[in-house]
KOLFIBA-905272 format. One record per residue: residue in three letters; z, x, y of N, C-alpha, C in turn. Coordinates in steps of 0.1 Angstrom, whole numbers, padded with zeros to 4 digits, always signed. Each point is the difference from the previous one (the first is absolute). Layout:
# residues N
ALAZXYZXYZXY/...
//
This chain:
# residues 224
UNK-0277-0613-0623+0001-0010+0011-0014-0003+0004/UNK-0003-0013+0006-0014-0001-0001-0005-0004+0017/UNK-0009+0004+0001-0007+0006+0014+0004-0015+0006/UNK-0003-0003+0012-0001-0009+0009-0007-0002+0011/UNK-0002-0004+0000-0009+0003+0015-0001-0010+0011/UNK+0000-0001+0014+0003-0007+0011-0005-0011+0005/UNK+0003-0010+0001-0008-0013-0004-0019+0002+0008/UNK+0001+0009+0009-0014-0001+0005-0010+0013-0002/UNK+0007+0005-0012-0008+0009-0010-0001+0015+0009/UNK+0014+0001+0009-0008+0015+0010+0007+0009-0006/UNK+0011+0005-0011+0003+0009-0005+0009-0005-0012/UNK+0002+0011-0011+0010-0003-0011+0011+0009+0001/UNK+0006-0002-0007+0012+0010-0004+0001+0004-0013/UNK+0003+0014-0005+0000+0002-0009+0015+0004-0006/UNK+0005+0004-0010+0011+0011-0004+0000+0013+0003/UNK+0010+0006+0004+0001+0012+0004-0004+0008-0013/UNK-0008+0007-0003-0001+0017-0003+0000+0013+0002/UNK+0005+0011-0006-0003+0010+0003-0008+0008+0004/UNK-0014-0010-0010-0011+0009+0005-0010-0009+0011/UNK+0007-0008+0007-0002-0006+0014-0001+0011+0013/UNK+0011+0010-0004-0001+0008+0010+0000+0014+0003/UNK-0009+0006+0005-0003+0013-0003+0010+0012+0005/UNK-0001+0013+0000+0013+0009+0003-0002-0003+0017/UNK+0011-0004+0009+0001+0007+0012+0003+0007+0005/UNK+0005+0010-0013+0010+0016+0012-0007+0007-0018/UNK-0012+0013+0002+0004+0012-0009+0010+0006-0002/UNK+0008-0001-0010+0013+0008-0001-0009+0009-0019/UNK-0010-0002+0001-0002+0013-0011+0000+0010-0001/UNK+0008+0006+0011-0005+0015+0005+0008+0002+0013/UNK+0000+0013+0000+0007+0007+0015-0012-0006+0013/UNK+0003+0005+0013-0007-0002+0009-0010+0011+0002/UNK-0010-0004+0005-0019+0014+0001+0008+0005+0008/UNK-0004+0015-0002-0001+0011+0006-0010-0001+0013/UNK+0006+0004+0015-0007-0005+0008-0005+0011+0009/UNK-0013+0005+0004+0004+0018+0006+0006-0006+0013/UNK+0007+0013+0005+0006+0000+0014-0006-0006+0008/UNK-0013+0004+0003-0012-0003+0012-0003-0013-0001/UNK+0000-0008-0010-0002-0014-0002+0015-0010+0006/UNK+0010+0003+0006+0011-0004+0003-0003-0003+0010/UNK+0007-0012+0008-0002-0006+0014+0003+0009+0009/UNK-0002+0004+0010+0001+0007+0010+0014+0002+0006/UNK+0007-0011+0003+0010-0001-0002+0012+0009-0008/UNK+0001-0003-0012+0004+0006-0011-0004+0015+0000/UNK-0014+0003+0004+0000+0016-0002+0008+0004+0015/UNK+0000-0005+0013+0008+0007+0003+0012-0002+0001/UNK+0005-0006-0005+0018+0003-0006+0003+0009-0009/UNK-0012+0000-0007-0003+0014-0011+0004+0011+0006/UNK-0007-0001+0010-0007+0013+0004+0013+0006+0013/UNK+0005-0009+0003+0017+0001+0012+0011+0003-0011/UNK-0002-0004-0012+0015+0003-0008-0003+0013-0005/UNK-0016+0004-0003+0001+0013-0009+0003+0010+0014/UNK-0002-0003+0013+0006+0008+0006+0008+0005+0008/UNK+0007-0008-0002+0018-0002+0005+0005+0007-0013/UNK-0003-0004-0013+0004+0011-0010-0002+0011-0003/UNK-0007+0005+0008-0010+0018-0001+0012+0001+0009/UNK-0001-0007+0011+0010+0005+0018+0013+0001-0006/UNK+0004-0008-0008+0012-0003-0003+0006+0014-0010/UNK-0008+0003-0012+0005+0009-0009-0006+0013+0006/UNK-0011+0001+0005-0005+0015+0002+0000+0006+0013/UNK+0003-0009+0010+0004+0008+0015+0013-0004+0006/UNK+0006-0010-0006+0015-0004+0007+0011+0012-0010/UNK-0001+0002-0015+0009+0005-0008+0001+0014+0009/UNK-0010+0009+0003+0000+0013+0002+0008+0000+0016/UNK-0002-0016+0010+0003-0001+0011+0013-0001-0001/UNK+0006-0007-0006+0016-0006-0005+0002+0013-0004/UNK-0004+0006-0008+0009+0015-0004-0002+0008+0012/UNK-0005+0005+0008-0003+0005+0011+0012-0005+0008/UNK+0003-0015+0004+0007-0003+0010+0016+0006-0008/UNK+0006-0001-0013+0010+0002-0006+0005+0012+0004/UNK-0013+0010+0003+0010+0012+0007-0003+0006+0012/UNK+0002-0010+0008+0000-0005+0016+0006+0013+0005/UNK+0011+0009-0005+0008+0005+0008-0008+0015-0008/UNK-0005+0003-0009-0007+0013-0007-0008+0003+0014/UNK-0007-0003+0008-0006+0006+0013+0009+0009+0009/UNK-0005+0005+0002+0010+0013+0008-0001-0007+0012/UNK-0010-0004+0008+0002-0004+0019+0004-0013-0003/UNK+0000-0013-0011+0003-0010+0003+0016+0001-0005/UNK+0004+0008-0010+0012+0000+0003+0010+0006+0005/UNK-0009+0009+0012+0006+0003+0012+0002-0005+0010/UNK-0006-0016+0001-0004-0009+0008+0013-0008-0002/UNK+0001-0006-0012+0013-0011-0006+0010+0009+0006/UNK+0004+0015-0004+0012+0006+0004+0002-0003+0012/UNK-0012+0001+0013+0007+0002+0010+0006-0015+0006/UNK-0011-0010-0006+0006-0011+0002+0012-0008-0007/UNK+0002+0009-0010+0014-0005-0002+0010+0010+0009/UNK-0004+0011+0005+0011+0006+0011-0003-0006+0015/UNK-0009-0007+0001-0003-0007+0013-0007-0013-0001/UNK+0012-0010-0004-0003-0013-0006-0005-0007+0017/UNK-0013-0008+0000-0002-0003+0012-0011+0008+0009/UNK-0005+0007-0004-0010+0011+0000-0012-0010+0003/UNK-0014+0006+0012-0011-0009+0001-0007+0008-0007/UNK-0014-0004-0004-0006+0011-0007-0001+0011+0011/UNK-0006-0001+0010+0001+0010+0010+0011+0011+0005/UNK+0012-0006-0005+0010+0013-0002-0001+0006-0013/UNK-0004-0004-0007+0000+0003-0017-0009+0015+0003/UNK-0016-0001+0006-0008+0003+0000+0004+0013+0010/UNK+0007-0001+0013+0001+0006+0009+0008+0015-0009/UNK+0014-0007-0007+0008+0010-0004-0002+0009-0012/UNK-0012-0008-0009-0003+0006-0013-0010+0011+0001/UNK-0010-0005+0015-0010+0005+0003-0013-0005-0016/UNK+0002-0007+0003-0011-0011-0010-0008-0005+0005/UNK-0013-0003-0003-0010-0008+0010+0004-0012-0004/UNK+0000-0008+0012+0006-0016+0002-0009-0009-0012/UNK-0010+0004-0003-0012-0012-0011+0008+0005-0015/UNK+0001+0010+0003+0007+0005-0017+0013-0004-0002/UNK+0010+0000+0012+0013-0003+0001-0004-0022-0005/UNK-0007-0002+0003-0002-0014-0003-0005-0003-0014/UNK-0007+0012-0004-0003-0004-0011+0010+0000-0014/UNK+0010+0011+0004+0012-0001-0009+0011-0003+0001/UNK-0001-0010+0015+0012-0009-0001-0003-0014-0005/UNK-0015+0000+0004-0006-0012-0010+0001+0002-0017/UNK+0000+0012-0005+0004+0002-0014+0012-0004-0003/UNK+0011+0004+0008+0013-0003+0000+0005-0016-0001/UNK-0010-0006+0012+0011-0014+0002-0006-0009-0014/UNK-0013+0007-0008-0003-0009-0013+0007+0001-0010/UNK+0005+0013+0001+0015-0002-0011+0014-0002+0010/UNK-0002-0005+0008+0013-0010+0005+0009+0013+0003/UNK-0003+0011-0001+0006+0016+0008+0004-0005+0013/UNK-0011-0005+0006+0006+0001+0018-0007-0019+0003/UNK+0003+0000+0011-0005-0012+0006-0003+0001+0019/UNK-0007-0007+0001+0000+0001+0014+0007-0015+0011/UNK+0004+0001+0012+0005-0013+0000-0003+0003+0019/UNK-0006-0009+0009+0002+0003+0015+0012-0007+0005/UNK+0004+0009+0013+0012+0002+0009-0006+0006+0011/UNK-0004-0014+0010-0009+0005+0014-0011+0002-0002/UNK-0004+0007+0008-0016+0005-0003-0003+0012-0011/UNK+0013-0002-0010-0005+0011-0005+0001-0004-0018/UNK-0007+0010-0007+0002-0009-0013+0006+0016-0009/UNK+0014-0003-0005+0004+0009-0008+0001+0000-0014/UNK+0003+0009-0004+0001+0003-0014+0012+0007-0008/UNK+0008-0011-0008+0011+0002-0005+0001+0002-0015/UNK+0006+0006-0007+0004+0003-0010-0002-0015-0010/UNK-0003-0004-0014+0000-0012-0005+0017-0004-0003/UNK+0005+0005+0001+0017-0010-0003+0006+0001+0014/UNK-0005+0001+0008+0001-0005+0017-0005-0018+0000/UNK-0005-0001-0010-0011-0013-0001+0012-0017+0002/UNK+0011+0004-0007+0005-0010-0003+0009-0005+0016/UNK-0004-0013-0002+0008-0010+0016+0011+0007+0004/UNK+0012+0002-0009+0013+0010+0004-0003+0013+0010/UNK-0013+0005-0005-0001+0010+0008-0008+0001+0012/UNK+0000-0012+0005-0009-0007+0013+0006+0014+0011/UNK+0016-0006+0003+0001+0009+0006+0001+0013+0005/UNK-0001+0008-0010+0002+0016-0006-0016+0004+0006/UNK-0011-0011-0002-0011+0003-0001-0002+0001+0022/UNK+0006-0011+0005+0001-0004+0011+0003+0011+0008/UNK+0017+0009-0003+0003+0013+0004-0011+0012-0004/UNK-0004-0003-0010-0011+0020+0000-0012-0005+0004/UNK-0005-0012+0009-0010-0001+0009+0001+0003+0013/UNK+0017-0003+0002+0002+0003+0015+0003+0017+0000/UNK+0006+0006-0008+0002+0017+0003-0016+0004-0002/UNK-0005-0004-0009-0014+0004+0005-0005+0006+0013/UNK+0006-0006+0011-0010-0001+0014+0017+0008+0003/UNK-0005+0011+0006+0010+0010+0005+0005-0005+0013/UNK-0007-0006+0010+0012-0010+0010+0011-0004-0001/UNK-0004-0012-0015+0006-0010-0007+0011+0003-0006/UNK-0005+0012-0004+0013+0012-0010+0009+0004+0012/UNK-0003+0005+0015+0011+0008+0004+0003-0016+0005/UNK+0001-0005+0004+0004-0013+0012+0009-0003-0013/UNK-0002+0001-0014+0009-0012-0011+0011+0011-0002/UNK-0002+0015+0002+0010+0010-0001+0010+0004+0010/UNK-0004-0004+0009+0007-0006+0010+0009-0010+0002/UNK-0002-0008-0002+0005-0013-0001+0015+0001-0014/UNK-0004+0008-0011+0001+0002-0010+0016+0010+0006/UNK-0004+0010+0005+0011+0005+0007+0010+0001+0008/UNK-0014-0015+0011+0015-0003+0012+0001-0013-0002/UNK+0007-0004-0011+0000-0017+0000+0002-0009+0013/UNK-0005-0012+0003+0001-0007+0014-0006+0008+0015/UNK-0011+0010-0008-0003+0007+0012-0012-0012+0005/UNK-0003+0004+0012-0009-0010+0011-0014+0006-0001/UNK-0008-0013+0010-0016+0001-0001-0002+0014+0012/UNK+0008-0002+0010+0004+0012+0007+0004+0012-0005/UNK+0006+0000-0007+0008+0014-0004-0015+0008-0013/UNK-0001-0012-0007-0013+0003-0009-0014+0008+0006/UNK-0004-0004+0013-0006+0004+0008+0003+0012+0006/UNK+0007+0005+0000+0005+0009+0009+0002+0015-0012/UNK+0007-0007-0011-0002+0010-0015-0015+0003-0004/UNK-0012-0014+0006-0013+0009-0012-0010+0003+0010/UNK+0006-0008+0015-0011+0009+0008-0012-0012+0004/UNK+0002-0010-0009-0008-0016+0003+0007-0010+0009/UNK-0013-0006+0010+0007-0010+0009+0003-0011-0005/UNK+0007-0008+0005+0009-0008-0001-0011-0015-0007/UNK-0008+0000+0003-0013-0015-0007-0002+0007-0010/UNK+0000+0014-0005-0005+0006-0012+0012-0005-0012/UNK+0009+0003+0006+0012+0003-0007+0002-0016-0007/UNK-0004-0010+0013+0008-0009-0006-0010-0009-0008/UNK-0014+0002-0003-0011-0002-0010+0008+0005-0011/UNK+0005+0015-0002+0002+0004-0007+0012-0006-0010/UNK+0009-0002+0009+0016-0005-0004-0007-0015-0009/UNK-0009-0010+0012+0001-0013-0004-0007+0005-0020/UNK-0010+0011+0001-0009-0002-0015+0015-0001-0010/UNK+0008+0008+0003+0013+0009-0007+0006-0016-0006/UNK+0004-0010+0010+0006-0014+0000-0009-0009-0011/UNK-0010+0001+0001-0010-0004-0006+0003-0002-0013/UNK-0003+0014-0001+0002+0004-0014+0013+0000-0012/UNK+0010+0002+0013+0012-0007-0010+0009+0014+0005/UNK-0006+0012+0006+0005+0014-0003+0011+0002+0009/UNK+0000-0009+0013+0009+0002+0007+0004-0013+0009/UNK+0014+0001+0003+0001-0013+0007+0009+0004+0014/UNK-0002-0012+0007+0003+0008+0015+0013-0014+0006/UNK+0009+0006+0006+0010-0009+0003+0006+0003+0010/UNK+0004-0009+0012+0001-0001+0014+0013+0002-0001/UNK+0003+0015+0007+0012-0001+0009+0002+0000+0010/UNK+0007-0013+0006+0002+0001+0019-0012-0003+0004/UNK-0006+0011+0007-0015+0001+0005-0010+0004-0009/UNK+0004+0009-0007-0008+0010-0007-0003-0005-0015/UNK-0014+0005-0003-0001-0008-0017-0003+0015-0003/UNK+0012+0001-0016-0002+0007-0005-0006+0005-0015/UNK-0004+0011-0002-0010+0002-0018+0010+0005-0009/UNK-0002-0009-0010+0006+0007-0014-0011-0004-0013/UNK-0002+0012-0008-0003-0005-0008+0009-0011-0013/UNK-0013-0003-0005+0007-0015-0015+0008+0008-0008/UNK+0009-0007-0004+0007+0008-0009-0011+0000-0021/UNK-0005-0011+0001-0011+0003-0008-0013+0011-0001/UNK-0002+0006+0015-0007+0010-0002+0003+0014-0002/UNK+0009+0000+0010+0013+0015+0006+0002+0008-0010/UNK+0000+0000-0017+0001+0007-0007-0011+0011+0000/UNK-0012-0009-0004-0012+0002-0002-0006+0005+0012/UNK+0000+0003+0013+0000+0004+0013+0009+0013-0007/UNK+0010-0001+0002+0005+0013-0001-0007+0014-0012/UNK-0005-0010-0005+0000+0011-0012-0015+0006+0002/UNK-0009-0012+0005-0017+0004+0007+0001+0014+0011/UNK+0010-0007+0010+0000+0006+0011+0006+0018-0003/UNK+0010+0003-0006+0002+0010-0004-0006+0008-0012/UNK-0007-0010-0005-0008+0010-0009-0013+0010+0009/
//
């Protein structure tokens, strides 16, 4: 094909060749070896965060994960789960009182516990307790509701009470625990609250019975 060129002589055109155009990508060879220390700053430290998440990961979590597996091989921490599975509802401060455990240690192996999902903690009032882990599930909202109130020994005789004399009064309650009459009836309203008891007007007088959804569970707390 024969050249041409633009009527005012400023460039030609030629035929394409091969050897028109030089390599633009080396592909004769692997990529240079580059030392570490020559790498963008950047890049070294992502280096430098992954190799040690992998040291953390293989050489101090493996021995910690086996360690947690036998959660219950401690002699005081699984004297701790026992009592709280015999006193579901427990604050750490009763835990501590009855075990005779120091209260920082009693914390530290119920915090061992609730990471294997052993126990959980959940607040009711001012107080924050600690239940067994298959107490966990919604169904057992209320079960959990009842061994917060026997907890508090008031709570327990005023509900054993009540438990005994069905339709007994804010009066007559008073008169059985020995509390005045504004005490009692703080008391009764927490009970209503919670679902544990319900109170129903006769004539003049309103009277207490417990739910029939708790009443089992009451019975079997309170006599144990």
């Amino acid at each position: 094909m024969a050249t041409s060129a633009y009527a005012m002589g400023g460039y030609s055109v030629s035929p394409h060749t091969e050897n028109n155009i030089g390599p633009l990508v080396d592909s004769s060879g692997s990529d240079a070896v580059v030392p570490i220390w020559d790498l963008p700053i950047g890049t070294l430290i992502n280096y430098f965060l992954a190799s040690i998440f992998i040291i953390l990961g293989t050489g101090l979590l493996v021995p910690f994960v086996g360690r947690i597996k036998d959660v219950l091989s401690h002699d005081k921490r699984k004297s701790i789960y026992n009592f709280i599975l015999a006193n579901p509802g427990s604050t750490i401060a009763d835990i501590s009182a009855n075990l005779s455990i120091n209260i920082g240690t009693v914390y530290h192996h119920v915090w061992v516990l609730e990471l294997r999902r052993k126990v959980f903690f959940e607040s009711h009032g001012k107080f924050v307790r600690v239940y067994e882990g298959r107490l966990a599930s919604y169904d057992k909202k209320m079960d959990r509701v009842v061994y917060a109130h026997v907890r508090n020994d008031m709570s327990k005789r005023l509900l054993h009470a009540i438990l005994r004399d069905p339709g007994i009064s804010n009066l007559m309650l008073s008169q059985a625990v020995g509390l005045d009459k504004s005490t009692i009836y703080w008391y009764v309203q927490r009970f209503i609250k919670d679902g544990l008891v319900v109170m129903v007007r006769e004539g003049r007088h309103k009277q207490c019975y417990v739910t029939d959804a708790t009443k089992d569970l009451l019975e079997e707390c309170i006599s144990a």
